[in-house]
N, C-alpha and C positions, 0 to 999 in steps of 0.2 A: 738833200738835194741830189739830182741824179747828176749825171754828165750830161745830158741833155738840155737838165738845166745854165750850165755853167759858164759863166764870163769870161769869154778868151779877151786876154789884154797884149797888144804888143805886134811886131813881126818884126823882120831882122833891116835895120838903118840905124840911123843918128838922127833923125829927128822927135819930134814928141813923141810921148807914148811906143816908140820904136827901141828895142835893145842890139845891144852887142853881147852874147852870154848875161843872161839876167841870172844873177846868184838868190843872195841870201832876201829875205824879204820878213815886214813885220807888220802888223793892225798897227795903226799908232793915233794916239787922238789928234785931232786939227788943232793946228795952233790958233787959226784964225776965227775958232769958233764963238759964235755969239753967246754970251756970261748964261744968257734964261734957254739957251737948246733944250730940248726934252726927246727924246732922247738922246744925246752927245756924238756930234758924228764921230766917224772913223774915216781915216785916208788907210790904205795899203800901202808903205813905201818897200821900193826894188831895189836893188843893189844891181845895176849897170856896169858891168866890169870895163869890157872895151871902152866903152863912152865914158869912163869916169866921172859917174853923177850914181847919183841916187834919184829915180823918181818916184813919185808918189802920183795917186789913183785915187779916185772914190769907189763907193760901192758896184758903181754901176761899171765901173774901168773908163771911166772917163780922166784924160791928161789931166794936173790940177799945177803941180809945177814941178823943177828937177832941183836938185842940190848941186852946186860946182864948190870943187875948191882946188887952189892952187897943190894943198899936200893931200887929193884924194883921188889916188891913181891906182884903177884895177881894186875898188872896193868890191869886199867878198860878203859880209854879210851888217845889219844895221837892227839895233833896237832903240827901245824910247827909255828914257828914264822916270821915273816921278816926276821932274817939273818941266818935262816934256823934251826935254832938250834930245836930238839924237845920236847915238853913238854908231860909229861907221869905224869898220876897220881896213884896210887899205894894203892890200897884199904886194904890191908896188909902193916904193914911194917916190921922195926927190932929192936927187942930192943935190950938192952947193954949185953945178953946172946945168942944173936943169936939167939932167937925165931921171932914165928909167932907173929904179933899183929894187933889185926884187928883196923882202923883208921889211918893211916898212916897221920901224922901232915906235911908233906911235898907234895911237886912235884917236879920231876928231871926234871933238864933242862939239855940236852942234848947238847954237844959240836955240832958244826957241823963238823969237822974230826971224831966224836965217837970214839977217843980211848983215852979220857982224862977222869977222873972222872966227873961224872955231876956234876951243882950246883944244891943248893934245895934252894926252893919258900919255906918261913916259913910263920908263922904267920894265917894259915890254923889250922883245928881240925879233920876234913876227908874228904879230896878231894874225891870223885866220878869221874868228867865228869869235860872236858875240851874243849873249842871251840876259835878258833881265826879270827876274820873279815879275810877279803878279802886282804885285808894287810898284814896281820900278824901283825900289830902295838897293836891290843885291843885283850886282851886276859879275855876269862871268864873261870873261873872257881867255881863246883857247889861243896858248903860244904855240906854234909850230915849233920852232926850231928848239925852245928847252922844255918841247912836252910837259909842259904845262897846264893846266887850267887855274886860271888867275882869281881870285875871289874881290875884289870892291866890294865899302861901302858907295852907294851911292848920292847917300846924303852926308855932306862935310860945311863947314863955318866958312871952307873958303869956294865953295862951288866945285871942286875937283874929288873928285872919286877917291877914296881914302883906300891903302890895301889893306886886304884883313890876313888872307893866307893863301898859299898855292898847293895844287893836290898834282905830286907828278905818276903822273899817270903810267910811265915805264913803268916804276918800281914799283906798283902795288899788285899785291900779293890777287892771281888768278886773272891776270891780265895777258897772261901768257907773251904770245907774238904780238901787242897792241902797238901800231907802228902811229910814227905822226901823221895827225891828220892834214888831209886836202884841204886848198882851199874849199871846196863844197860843202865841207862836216857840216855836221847838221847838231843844233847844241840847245839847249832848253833846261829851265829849271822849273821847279814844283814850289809854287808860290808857300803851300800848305806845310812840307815838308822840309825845303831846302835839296831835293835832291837834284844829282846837275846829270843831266843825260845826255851822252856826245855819240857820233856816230864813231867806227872807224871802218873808215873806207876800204881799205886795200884785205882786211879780211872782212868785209862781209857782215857785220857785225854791230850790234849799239851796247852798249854801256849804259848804267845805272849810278853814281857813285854814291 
């Protein structure tokens, strides 16, 4: 596809299809898709930061609906799991006054009918960026604040993301100046391999691990 070809989605508001800093974004399958589709749509969801929603798109960039949630304030980036559910990390959250706080010690996981409350992935300090294999079964997610990259199973008996191990990415060896990532990193695994590839921003730089 050239750019000529290509679907511009969005311009800058609060209403549908409009963002506020559009972040992190991911293909995800339709939840509402009929059982016999051939071939299985795709929705596009965006990560909204100002607007605190996540929307989602079809192929064509047409509006289709947004995500709200009361703990999803200033989300940075959003993947799907295996049973579809979506995971949003929230670079903002809320404290017990109903303000702003930047570090949000959570991630919402997302029902797959979206209109139950999410759960939240604890045991985080500031999620950034989030990526899930080819599967959706391994889910990473990157801690800002304790340089991190998080490893989840994503299939568990109780529905919650199981942790397997953390790779801290300061100490490892040829990593030189690798400072913590922006909300923007850019993060992705290799279904085939298992390798988790993150951006770092402030030098310049991507990472393989």
């Amino acid at each position: 596809m050239s750019l000529e070809d290509a679907v511009k989605i969005g311009r800058e508001g609060e209403g549908e299809g409009q963002f506020l800093w559009p972040n992190g974004l991911a293909f995800i399958r339709n939840h509402r898709e009929e059982a016999d589709e051939n071939p299985p749509s795709s929705l596009l969801a965006v990560t909204d930061f100002n607007n605190n929603r996540v929307q989602t798109f079809d192929r064509k960039g047409h509006f289709v609906r947004d995500v709200r949630s009361a703990s999803l304030r200033g989300p940075t980036d959003v993947c799907q799991l295996a049973d579809r559910r979506l995971c949003v990390v929230p670079y903002l959250g809320v404290n017990r006054r109903d303000e702003p706080l930047v570090g949000a010690a959570i991630a919402c996981l997302f029902p797959v009918a979206l209109d139950a409350p999410p759960a939240h992935l604890t045991g985080l300090k500031m999620p950034v960026g989030c990526a899930c294999d080819g599967t959706g079964k391994n889910l990473v997610i990157a801690d800002r604040a304790r340089q991190q990259l998080v490893v989840f199973h994503a299939e568990s008996a109780d529905g919650v993301p199981a942790f397997s191990h953390a790779i801290n990415y300061k100490r490892r060896a040829g990593f030189g100046s690798f400072k913590t990532p922006w909300p923007w990193l850019g993060l992705a695994i290799d279904s085939t391999t298992g390798d988790i590839a993150v951006t770092d921003t402030d030098q310049h730089a991507v990472y393989i691990l």
